[in-house]
C-alpha positions as CSV (number, residue, x, y, z in Angstrom):
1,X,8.9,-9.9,-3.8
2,X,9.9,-6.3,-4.3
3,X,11.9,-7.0,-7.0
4,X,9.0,-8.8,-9.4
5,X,6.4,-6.2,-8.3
6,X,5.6,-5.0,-11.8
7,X,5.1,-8.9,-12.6
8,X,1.4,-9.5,-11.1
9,X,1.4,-13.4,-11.9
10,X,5.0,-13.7,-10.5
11,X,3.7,-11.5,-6.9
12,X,0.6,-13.6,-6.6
13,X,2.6,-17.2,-6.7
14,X,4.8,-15.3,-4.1
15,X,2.0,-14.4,-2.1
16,X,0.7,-17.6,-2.1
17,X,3.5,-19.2,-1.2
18,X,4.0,-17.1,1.6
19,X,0.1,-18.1,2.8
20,X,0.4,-21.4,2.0
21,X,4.1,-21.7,4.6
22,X,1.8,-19.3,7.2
23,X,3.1,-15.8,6.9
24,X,0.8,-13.3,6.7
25,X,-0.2,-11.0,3.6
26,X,-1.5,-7.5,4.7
27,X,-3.1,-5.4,2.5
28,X,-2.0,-1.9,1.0
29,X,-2.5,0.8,3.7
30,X,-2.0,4.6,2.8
31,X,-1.0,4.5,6.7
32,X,1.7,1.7,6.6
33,X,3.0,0.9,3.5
34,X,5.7,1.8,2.0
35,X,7.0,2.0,-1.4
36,X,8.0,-1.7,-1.3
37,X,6.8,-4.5,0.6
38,X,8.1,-4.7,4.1
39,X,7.7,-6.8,7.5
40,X,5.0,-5.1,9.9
41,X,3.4,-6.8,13.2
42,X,-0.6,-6.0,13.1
43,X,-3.4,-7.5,14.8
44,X,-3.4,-10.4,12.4
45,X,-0.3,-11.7,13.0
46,X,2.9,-11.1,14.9
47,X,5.0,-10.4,11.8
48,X,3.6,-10.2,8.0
49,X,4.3,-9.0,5.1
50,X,2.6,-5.7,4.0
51,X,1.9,-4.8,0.2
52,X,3.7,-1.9,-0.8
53,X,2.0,1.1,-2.6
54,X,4.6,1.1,-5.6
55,X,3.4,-2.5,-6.5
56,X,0.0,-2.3,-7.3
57,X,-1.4,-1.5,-10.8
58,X,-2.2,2.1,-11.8
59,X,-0.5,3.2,-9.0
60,X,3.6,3.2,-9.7
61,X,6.4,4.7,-7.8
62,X,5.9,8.3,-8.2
63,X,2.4,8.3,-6.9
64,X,3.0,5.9,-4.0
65,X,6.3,8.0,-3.2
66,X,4.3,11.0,-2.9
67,X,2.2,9.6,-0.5
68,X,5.1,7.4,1.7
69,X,6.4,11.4,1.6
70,X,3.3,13.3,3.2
71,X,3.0,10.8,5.7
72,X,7.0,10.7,6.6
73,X,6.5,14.8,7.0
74,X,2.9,15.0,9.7
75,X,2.6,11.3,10.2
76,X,-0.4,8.7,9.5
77,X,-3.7,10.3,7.7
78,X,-6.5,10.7,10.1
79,X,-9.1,10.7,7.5
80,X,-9.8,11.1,3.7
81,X,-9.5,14.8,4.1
82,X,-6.8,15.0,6.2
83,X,-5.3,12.7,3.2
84,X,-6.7,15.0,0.1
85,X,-5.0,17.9,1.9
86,X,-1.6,16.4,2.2
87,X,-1.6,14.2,-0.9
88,X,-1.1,16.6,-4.3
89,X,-4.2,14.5,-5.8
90,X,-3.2,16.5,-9.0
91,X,0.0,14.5,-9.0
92,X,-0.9,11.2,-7.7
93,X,-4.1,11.2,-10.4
94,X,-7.2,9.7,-10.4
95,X,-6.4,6.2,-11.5
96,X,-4.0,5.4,-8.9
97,X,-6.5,6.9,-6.4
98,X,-9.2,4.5,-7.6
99,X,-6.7,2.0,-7.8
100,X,-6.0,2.5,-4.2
101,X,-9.3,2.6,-3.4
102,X,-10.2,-1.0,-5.1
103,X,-7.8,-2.5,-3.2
104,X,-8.6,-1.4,-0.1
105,X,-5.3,1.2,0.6
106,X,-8.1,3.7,1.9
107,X,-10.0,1.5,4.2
108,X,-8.2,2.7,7.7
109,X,-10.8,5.6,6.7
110,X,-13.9,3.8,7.0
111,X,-16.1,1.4,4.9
């Protein structure tokens, strides 16, 4: 799947592939994803497949590498502050943060 990321219609027969044969889909997290899609166990189920930040629209690799970076030096974001402080928001820009935001990368923060 990480190789047809940039190809939206291609990712979303993927993805429902994978739901249709049970596997889990988890969304983008600013907390576990990484650049590409990778395997995590959550709460949902015991091994899934977790969107990576590189694949979603707006977004790209620089942005979503910047972040995979702050959190690989301190660890997860507490908050959206915590976040804004680590994150060069200057560099990661504000479409890929509302693009984030849309599709629910942020939510760990709250509603």
């Amino acid at each position: 799947m990480s190789v047809f990321q940039e190809d939206p219609d291609r990712t979303a027969r993927y993805i429902t592939d994978c739901r249709r044969m049970g596997i889990g889909i988890l969304r983008p997290s600013v907390n576990k994803s990484g650049l590409d899609f990778t395997i995590e166990a959550s709460s949902e189920a015991p091994e899934a497949i977790c969107y990576g930040l590189g694949g979603k629209k707006n977004v790209g690799d620089g942005a979503a590498g910047l972040i995979v970076e702050a959190r690989g030096l301190e660890g997860e974001f507490s908050d959206v502050v915590d976040f804004a402080l680590r994150v060069d928001l200057r560099r990661v820009g504000k479409r890929a943060l509302e693009s984030l935001i849309m599709v629910g990368a942020l939510d760990d923060f709250g509603s």
